[in-house]
C-alpha positions in Angstrom: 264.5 55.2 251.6 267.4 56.3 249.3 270.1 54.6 248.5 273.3 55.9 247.5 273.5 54.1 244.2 270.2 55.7 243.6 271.9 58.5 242.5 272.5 61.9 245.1 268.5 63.5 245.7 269.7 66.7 246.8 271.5 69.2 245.4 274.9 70.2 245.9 275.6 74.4 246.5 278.6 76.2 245.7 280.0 77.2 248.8 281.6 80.8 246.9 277.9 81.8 245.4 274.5 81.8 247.9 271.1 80.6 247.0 270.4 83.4 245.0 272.5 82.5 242.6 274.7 85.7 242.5 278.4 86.0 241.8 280.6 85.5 244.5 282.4 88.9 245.4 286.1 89.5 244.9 287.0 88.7 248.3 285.7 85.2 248.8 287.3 84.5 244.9 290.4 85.4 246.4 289.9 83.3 249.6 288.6 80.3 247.9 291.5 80.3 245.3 294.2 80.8 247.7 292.6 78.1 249.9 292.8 75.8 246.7 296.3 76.8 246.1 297.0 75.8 249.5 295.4 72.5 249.0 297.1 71.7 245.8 300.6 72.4 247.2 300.0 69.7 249.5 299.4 67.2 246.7 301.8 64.8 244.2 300.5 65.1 240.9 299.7 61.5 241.4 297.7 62.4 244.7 296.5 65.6 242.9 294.9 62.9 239.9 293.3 60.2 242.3 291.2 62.6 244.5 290.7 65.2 241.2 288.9 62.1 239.9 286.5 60.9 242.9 286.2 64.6 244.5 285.6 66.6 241.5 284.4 64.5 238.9 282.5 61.7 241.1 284.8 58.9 239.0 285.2 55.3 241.1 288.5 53.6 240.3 288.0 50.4 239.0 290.5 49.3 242.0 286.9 50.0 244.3 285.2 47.5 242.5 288.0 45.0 242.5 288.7 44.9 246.1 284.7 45.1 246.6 284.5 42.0 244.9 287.1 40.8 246.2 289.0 39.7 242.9 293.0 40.4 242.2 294.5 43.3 241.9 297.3 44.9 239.4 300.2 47.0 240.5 297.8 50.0 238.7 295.3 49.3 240.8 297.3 49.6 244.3 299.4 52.6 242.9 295.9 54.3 242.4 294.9 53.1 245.6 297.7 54.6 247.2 297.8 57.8 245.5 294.0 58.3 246.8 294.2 57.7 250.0 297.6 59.0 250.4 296.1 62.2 248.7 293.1 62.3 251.6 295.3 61.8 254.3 297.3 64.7 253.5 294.5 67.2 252.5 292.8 65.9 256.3 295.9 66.9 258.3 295.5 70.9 259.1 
């Protein structure tokens, strides 16, 4: 079995394209981008930072690894904290 440090086995598809690899068509551009633009208005650029980092770019905060291990945190590390989870509270609520 797998394990999720293992790295992720499958891959990920763009929900805009289809397996085929063709271009989306104008229509689901224009969904998708007011959908984002919907998504972004909900965010502080502080939110909009912290889950553009995990989400998007797969990046841990080093304040996950500290409160893993149980060490002490800094104020940057709560304020990061915050921000994230703050930022995936608010893209959750419909």
């Amino acid at each position: 079995m797998l394990k999720c440090y293992e790295g992720r086995p499958w891959r990920q598809a763009c929900p805009l394209g289809d397996r085929t690899g063709s271009a989306p068509s104008d229509a689901r551009l224009v969904k998708a981008r007011a959908k984002l633009a919907e998504m972004d208005a909900k965010l502080s650029p502080e939110q909009r930072h912290a889950v553009g980092n995990v989400a998007v770019f797969g990046f841990i905060s080093q304040w996950f690894y500290v409160d893993r291990l149980k060490l002490r945190s800094l104020a940057k590390d709560a304020a990061e904290r915050a921000a994230l989870v703050s930022g995936l509270e608010a893209l959750a609520r419909p």
